[in-house]
Backbone bond lengths (Angstrom), bond angles and torsions (degrees), N, CA, C in turn:
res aa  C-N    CA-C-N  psi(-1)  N-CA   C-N-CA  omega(-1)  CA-C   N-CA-C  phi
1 X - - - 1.462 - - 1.528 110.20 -
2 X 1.471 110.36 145.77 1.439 110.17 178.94 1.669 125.20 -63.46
3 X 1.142 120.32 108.59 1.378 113.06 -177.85 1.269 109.98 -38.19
4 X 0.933 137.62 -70.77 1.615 141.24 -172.42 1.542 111.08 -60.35
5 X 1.459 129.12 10.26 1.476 137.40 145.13 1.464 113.91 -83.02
6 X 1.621 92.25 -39.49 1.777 106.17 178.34 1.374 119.28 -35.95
7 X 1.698 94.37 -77.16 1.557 125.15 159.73 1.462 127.70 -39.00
8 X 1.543 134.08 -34.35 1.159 137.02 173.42 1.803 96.55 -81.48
9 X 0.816 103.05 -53.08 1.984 112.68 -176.88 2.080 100.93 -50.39
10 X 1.286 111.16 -42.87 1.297 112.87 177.44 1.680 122.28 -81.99
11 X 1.113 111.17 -18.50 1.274 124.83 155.91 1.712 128.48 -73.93
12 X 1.262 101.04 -46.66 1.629 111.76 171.03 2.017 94.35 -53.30
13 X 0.978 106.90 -67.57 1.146 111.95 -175.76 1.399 136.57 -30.46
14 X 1.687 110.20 -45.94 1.065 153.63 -148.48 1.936 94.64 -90.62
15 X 1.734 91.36 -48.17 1.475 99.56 -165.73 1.898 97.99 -91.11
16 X 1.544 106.26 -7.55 1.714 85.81 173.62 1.494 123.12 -99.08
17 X 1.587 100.90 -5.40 1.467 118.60 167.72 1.565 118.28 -68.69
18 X 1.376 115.97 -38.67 1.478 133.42 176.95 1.414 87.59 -66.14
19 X 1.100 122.20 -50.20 1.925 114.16 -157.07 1.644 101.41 -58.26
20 X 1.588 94.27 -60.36 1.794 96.76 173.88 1.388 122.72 -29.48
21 X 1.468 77.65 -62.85 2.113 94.79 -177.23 1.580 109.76 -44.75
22 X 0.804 127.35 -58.33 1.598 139.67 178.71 1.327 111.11 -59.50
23 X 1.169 132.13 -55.94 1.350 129.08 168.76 1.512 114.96 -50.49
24 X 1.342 118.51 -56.48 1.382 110.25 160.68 1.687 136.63 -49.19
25 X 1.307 82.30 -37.98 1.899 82.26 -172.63 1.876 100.61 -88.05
26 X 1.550 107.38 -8.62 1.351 105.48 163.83 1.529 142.53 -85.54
27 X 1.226 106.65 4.48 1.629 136.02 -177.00 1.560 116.74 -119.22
28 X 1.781 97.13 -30.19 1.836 82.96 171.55 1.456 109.62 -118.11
29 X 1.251 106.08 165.42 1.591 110.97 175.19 1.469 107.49 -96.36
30 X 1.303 137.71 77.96 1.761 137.59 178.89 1.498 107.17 -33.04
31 X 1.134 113.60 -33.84 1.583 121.27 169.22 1.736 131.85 -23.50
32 X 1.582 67.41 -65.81 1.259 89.49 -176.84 1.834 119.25 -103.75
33 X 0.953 119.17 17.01 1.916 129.62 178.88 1.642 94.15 -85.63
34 X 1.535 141.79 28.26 1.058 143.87 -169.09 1.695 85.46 -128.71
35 X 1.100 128.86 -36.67 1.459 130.43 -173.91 1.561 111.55 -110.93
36 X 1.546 91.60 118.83 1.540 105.70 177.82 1.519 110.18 -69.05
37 X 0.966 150.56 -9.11 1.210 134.41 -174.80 1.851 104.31 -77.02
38 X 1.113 104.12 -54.71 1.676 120.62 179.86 1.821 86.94 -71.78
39 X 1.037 148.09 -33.91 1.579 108.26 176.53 1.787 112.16 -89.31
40 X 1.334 107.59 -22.06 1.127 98.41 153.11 1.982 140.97 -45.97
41 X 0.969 88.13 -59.52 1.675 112.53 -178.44 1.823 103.90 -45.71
42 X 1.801 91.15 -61.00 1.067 110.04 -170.33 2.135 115.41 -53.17
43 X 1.529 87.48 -32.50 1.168 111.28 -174.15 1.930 113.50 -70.71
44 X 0.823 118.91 -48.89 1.507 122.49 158.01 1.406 114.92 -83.45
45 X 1.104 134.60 -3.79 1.937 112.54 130.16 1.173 123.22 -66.26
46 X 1.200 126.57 -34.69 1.295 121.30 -178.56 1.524 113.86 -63.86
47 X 1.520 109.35 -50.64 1.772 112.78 172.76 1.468 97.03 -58.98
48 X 1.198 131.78 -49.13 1.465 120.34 -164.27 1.790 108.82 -47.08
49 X 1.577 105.03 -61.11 1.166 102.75 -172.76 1.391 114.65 -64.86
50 X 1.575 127.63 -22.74 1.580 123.18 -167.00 1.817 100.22 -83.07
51 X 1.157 130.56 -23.32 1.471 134.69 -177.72 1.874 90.51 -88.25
52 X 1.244 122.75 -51.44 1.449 99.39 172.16 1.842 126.92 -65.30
53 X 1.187 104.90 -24.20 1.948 108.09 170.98 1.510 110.76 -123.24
54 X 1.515 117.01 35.92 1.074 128.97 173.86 1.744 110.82 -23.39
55 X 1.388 132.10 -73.00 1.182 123.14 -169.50 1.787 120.46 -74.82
56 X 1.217 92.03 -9.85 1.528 93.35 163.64 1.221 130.95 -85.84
57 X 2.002 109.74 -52.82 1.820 96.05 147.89 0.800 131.60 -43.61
58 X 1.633 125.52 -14.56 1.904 118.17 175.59 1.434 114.30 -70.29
59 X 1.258 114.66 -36.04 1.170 121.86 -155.35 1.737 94.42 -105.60
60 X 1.371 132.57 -21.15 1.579 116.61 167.19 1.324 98.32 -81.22
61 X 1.488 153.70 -18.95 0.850 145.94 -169.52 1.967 111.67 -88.83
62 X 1.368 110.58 -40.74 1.298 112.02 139.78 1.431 133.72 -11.00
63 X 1.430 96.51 -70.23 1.260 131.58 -157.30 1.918 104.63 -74.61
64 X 1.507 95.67 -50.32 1.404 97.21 173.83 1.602 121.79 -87.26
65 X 1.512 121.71 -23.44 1.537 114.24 157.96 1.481 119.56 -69.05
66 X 1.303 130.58 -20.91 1.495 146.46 160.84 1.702 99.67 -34.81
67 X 1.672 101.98 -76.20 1.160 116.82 -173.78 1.704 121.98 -67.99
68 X 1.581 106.44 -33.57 1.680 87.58 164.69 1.231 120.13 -60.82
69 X 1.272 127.59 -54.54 1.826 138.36 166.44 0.890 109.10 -11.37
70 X 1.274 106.97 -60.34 1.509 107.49 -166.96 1.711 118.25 -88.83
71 X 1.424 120.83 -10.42 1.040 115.70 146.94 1.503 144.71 -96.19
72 X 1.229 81.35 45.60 2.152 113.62 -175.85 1.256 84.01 60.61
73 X 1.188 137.58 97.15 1.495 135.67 157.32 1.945 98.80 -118.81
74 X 1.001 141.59 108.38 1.394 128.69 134.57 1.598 133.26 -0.34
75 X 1.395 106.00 110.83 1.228 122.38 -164.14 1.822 118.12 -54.63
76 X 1.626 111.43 -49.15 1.291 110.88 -172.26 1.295 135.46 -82.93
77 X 1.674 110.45 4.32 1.130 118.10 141.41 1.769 137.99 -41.60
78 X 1.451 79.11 -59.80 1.965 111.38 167.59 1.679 106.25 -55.97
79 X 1.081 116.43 -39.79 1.686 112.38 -165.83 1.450 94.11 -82.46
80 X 1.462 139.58 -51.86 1.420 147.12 -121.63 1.799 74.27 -82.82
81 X 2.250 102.54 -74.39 1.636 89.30 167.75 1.395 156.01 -16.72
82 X 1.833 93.76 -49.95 1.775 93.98 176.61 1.464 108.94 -82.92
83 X 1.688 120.90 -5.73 1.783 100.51 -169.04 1.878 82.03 -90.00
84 X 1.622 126.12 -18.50 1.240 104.95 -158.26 1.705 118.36 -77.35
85 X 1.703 88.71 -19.17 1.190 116.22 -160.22 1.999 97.52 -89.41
86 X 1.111 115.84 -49.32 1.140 137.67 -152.25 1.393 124.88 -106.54
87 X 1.555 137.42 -39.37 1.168 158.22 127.15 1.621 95.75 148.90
88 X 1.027 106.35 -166.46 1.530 110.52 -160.01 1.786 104.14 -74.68
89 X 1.514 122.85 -53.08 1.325 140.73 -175.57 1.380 104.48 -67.08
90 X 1.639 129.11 -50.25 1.638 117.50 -169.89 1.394 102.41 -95.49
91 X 1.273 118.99 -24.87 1.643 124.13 157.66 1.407 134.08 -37.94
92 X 2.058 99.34 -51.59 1.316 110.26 164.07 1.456 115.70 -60.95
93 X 1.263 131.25 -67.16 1.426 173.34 -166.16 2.523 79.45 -36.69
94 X 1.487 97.97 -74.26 1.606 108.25 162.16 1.004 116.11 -12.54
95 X 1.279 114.81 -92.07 1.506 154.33 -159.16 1.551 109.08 -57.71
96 X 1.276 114.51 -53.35 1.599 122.26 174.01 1.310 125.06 -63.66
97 X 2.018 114.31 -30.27 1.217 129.53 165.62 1.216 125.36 -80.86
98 X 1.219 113.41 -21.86 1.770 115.81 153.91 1.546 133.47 -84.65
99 X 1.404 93.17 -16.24 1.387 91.53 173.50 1.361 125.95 -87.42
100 X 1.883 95.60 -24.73 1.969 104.81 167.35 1.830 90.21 -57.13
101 X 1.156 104.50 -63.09 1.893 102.11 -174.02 1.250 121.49 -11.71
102 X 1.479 97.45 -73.82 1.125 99.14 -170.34 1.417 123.27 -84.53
103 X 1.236 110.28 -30.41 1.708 116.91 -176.36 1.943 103.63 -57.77
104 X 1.570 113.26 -48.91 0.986 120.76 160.18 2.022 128.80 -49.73
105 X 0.954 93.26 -38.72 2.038 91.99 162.58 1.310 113.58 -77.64
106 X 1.294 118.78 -17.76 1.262 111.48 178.24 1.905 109.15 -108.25
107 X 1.026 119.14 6.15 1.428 120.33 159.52 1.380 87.26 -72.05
108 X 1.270 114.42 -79.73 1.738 127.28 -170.92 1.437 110.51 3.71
109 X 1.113 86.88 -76.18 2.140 121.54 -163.05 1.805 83.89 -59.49
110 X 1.562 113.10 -69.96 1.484 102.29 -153.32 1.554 98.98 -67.60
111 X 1.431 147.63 -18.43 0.864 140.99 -156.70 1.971 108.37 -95.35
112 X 0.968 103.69 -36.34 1.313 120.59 147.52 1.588 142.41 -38.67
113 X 1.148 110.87 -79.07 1.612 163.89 -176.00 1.539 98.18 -72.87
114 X 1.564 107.02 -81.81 1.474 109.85 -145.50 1.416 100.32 -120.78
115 X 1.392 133.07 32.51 1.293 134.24 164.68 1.744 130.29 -49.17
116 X 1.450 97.34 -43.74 1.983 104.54 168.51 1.469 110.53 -61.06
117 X 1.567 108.90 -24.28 1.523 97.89 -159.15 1.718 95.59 -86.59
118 X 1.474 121.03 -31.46 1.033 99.41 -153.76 1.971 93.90 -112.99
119 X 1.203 134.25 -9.97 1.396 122.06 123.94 1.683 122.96 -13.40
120 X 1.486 109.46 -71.50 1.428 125.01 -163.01 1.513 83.83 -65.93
121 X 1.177 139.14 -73.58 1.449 126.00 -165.05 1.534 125.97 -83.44
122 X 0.715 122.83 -60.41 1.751 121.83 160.83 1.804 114.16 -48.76
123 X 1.293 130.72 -26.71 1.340 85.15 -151.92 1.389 111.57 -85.93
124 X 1.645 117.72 -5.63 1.544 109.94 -172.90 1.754 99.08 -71.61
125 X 1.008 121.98 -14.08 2.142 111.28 -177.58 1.356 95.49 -73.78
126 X 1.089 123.49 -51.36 1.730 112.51 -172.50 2.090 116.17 -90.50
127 X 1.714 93.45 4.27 1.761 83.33 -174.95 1.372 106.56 -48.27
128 X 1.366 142.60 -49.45 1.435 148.46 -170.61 1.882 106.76 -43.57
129 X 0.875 105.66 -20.40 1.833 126.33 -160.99 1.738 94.34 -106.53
130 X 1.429 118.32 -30.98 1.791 109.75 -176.04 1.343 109.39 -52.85
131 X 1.249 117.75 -63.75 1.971 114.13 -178.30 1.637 116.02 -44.50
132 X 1.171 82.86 -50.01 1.737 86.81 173.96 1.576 126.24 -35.68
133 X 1.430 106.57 -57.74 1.289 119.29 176.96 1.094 133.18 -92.11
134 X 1.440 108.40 -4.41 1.141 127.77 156.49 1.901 120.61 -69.12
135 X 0.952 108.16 -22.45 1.160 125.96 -177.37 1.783 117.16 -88.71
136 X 1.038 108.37 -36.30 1.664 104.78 165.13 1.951 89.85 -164.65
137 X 1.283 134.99 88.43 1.180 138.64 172.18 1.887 127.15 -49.07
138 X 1.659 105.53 -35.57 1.190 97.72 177.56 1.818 115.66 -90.22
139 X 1.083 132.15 -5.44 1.624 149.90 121.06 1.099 97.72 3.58
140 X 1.248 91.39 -97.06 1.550 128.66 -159.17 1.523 108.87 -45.86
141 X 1.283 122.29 -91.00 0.748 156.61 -154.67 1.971 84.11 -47.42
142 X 1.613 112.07 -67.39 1.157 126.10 167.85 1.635 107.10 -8.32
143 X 1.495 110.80 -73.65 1.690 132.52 -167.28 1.543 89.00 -55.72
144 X 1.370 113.12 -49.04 1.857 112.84 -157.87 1.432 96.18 -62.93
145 X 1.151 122.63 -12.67 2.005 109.00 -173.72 1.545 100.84 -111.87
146 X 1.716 116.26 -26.95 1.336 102.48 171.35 1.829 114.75 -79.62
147 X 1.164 107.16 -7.01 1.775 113.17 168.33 0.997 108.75 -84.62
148 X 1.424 124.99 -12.62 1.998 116.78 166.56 1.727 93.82 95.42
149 X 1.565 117.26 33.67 1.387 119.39 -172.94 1.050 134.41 49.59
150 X 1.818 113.19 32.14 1.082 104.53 -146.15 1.648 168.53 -36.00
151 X 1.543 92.50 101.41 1.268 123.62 -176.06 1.007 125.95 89.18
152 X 1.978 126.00 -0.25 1.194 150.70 169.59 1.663 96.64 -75.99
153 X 1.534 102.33 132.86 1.501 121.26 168.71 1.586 106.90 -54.08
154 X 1.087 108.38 139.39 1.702 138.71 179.93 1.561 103.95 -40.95
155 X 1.550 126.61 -49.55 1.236 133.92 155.39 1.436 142.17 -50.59
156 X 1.022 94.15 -40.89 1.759 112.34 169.98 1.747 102.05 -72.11
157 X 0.878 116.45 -46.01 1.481 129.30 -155.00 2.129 92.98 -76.39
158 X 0.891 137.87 -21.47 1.134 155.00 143.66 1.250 133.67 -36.63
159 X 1.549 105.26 -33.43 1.442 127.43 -169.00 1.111 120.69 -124.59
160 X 1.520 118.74 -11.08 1.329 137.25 -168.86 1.576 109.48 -71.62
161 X 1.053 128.16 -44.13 1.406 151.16 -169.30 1.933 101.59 -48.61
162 X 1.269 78.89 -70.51 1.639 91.16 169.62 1.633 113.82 -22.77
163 X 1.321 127.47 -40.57 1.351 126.41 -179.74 1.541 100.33 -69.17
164 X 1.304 130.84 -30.51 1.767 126.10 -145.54 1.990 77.03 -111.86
165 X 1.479 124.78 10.97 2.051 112.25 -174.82 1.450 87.20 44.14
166 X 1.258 167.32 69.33 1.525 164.03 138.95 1.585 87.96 -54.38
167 X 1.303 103.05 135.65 1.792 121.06 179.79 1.468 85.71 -84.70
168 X 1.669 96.22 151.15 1.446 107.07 179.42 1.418 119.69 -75.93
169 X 1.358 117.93 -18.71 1.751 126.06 -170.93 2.016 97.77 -68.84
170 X 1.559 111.65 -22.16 1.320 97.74 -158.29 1.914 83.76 -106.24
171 X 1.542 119.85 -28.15 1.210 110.54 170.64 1.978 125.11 -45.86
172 X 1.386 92.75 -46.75 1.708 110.89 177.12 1.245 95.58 -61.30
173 X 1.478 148.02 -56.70 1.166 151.64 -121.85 1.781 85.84 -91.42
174 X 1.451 95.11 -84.36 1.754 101.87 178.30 1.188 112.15 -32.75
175 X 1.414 137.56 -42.29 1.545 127.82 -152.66 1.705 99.78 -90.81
176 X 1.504 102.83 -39.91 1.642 94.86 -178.86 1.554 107.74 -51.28
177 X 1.792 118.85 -69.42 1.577 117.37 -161.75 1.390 86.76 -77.66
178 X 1.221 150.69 -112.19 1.450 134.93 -161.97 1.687 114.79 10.12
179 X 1.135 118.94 -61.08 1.713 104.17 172.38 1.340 124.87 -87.51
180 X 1.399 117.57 33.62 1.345 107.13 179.09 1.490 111.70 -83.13
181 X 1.445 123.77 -35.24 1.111 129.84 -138.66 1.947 93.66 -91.98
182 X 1.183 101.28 -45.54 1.655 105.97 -179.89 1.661 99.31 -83.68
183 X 1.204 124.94 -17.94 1.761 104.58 172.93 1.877 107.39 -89.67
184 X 1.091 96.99 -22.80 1.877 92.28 166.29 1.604 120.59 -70.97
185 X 1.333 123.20 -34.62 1.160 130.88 157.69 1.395 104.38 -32.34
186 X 1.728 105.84 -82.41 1.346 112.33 -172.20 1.077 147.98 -70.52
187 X 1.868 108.69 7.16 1.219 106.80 171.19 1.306 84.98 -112.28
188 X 1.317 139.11 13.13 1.568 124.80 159.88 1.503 111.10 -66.85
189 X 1.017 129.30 -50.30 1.609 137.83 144.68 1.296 109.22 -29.29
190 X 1.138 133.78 -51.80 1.857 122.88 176.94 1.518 114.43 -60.95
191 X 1.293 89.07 -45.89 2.054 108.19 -170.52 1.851 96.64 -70.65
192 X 1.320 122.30 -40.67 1.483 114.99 169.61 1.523 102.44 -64.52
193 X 1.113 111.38 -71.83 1.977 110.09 -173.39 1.940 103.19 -26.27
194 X 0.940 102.22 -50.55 1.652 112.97 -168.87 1.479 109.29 -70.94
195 X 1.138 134.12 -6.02 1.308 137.48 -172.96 1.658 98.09 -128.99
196 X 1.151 128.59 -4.39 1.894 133.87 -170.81 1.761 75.13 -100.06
197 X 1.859 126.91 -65.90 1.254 115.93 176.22 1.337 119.80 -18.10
198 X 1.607 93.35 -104.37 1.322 107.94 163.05 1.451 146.64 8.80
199 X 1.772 112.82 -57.75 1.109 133.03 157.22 1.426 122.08 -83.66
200 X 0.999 151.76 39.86 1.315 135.33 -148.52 1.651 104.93 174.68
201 X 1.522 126.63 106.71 1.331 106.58 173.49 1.474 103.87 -102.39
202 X 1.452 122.25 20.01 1.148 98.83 156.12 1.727 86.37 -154.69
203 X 1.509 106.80 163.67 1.521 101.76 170.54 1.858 120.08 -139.95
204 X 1.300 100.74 169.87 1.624 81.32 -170.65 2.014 82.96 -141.24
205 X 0.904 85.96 177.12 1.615 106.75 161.39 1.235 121.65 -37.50
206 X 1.382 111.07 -63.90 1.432 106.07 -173.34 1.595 112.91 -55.65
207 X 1.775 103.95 -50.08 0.837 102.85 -158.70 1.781 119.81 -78.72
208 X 1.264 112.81 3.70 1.616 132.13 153.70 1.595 95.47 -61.84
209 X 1.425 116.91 -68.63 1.311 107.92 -149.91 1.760 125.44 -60.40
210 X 1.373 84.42 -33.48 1.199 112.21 -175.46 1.922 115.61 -93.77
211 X 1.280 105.54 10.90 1.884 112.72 153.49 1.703 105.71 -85.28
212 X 1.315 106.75 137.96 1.631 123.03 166.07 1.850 104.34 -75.04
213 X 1.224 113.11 4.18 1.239 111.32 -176.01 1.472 114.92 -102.61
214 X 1.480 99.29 -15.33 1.356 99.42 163.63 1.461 127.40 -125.56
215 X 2.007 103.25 -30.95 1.810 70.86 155.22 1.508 136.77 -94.37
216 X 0.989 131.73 31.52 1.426 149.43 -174.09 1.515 89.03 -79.10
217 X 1.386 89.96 -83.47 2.001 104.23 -178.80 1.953 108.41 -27.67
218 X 1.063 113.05 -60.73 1.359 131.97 164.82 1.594 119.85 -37.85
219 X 1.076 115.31 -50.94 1.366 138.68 -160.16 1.840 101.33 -91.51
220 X 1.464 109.25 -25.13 1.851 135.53 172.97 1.497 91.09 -65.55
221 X 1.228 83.63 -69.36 2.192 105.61 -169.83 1.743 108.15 -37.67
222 X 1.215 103.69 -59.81 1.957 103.37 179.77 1.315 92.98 -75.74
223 X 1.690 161.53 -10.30 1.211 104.18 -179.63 1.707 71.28 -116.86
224 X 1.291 154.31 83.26 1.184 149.79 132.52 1.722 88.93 -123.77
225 X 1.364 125.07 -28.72 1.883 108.37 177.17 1.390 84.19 -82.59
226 X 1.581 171.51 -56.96 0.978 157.82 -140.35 1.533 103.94 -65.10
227 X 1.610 131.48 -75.69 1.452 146.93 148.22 1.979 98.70 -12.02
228 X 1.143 109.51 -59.49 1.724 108.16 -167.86 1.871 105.68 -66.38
229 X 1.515 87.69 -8.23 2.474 83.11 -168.97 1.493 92.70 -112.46
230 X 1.257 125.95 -22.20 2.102 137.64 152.72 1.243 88.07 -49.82
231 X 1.143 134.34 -120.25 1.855 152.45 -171.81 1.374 93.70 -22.27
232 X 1.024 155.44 -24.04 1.324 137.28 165.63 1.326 128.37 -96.88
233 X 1.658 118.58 -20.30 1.008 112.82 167.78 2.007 111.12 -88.31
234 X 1.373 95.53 -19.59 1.753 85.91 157.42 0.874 129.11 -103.21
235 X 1.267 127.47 13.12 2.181 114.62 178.59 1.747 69.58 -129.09
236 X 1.439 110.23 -93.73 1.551 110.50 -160.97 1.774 108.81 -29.57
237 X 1.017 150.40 114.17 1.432 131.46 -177.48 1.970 105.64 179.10
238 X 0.926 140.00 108.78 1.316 117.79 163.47 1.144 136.30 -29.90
């Protein structure tokens, strides 16, 4: 690849990560996310306005989990938001369609673009995993996102494919149902957080511990990582 595509491609990048960054750190006060009263408050404007422009927050919110994805951003940030924002079912339903989005534009680009680089560095961690997927890829690949990738970061796991050329029709396919089961978990945890708000003008410990809205979600989470370290120690495995 042409260095000077490299370089413009790493710059675009560079400058849409700053944009994020800024937009975020320009809307909240970090200051103050230590005091419930101000995340409260803050917290029913935000529902106020998303139930009054309902199909438009769907679709900027789209728009902006699309684009973290794809700029290696970490997934359970994105889920916790859409179940808090969204409820557990149109939250999931969100969350899974932006993350094919974006995880999928960014196969694209790296598969394209940045294939030597990430050959040359990734492919000896997963060589043990090449036959495998070579052998029926949307399977595979399928199990590798319902095992939580096993144990590979949300980002990496995005890019990995690129070593096995995986066609994109079976990349979209695997990544949508493969994350349903661990992004419903976790925006069950958002959709509880948002209703512990909600109810509560003040909160303590107990009364976290003691909502079904959050340890349920929690209680999903250990036996969906339990199922993800099973499936990996029998398919993923030398």
């Amino acid at each position: 690849m042409n260095k000077k595509l490299k370089l413009l491609l790493g710059c675009i990048y560079i400058l849409c990560l700053g944009t994020l960054l800024y937009v975020v750190f320009s809307y909240l006060d970090f200051k103050e996310l230590t005091n419930y009263s101000y995340i409260r408050d803050n917290t029913r404007l935000l529902i106020e306005f998303k139930n009054e422009n309902l199909i438009l927050f769907i679709f900027a919110f789209i728009i902006f989990a699309s684009i973290w994805v794809f700029l290696l951003g970490f997934g359970s940030p994105i889920a916790i938001m859409s179940g808090f924002l969204f409820g557990q079912w149109v939250g999931t339903i969100i969350s899974v369609f932006s993350f094919s989005v974006g995880s999928g534009a960014l196969y694209l680009v790296s598969k394209f673009y940045f294939s030597d680089l990430i050959i040359k560095y990734l492919s000896q961690r997963i060589e043990k995993f090449k036959d495998l997927f070579n052998k029926n890829e949307l399977l595979y690949f399928f199990v590798f996102r319902l095992a939580g990738g096993a144990g590979i970061p949300f980002p990496i796991q995005n890019i990995l494919p690129v070593i096995f050329n995986m066609k994109l029709k079976n990349y979209i396919y695997a990544t949508f149902f493969g994350l349903i089961p661990s992004v419903f978990i976790v925006n069950s945890l958002g959709t509880g957080i948002e209703g512990l708000i909600g109810e509560n003008d003040q909160l303590s410990y107990e009364n976290i511990l003691k909502d079904p809205g959050i340890y349920l979600p929690i209680i999903g989470f250990l036996i969906i990582l339990s199922i993800s370290v099973f499936i990996k120690n029998k398919i993923f495995k030398k």
